[in-house]
N, C-alpha and C positions, 0 to 999 in steps of 0.2 A: 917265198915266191911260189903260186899258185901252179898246177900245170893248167897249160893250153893244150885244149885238142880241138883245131878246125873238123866241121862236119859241114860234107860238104852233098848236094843232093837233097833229095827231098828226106824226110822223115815219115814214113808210114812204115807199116807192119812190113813189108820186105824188107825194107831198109832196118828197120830196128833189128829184124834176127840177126841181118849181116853186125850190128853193131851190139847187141848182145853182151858178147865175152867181154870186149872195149870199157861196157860199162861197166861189167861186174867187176871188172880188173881194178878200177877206176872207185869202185867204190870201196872196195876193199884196201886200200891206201891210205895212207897218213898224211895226205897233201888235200893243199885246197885244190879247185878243179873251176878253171872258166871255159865254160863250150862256146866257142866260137860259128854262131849260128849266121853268120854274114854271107855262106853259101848256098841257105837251106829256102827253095820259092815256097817249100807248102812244107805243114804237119798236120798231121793226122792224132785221134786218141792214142795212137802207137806210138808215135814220137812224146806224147805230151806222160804218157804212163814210164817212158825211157827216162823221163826228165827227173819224174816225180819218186821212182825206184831210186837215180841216181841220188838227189839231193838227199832222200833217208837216210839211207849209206852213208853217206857222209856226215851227214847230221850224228847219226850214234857214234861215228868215228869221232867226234869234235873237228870235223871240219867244214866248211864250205863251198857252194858250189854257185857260182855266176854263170849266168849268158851274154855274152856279148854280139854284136851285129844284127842282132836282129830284128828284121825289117819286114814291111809288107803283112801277107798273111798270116806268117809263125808269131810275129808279133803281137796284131789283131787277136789271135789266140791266147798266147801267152797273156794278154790284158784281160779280154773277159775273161778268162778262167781265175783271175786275181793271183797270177803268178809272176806278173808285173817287176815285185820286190823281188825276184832274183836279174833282172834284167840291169846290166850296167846301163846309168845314165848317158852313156855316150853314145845309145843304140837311135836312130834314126824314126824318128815318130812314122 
């Protein structure tokens, strides 16, 4: 069973230092990981560089990292950047 961590707020570079330790903590773990992106109206290159930190980490760990909820602009983002494929199909075009 994966963990869940709601992030809720925007994602840019304030918000990522406050989330930070969260990811590091997060990647350093032996569990898969689904961020719950269903709170977040905007991200930033801050948030999308928290993302892409996180999912390495995990990746070397042998594990996993999903988005879920995410909608609107982080979405938008998340697509043109072709990071799409970590986004669950359940997320709201």
């Amino acid at each position: 069973m994966p963990k869940v961590v709601e992030i809720a707020g925007d994602m840019d570079a304030a918000a990522m230092a406050e989330l930070k330790a969260t990811f590091e903590a997060l990647g350093s773990g032996a569990e898969d990981v689904v961020l719950n992106l269903g709170q977040v109206e905007f991200m930033d290159s801050s948030g999308v560089g928290g993302i892409v930190f996180l999912y390495k980490r995990l990746r070397v760990a042998g594990c996993k990292l999903r988005l879920s909820g995410a909608r609107g602009q982080p979405l938008q983002l998340l697509t043109h950047l072709r990071l799409s494929d970590l986004v669950d199909e359940g997320s709201a075009p």
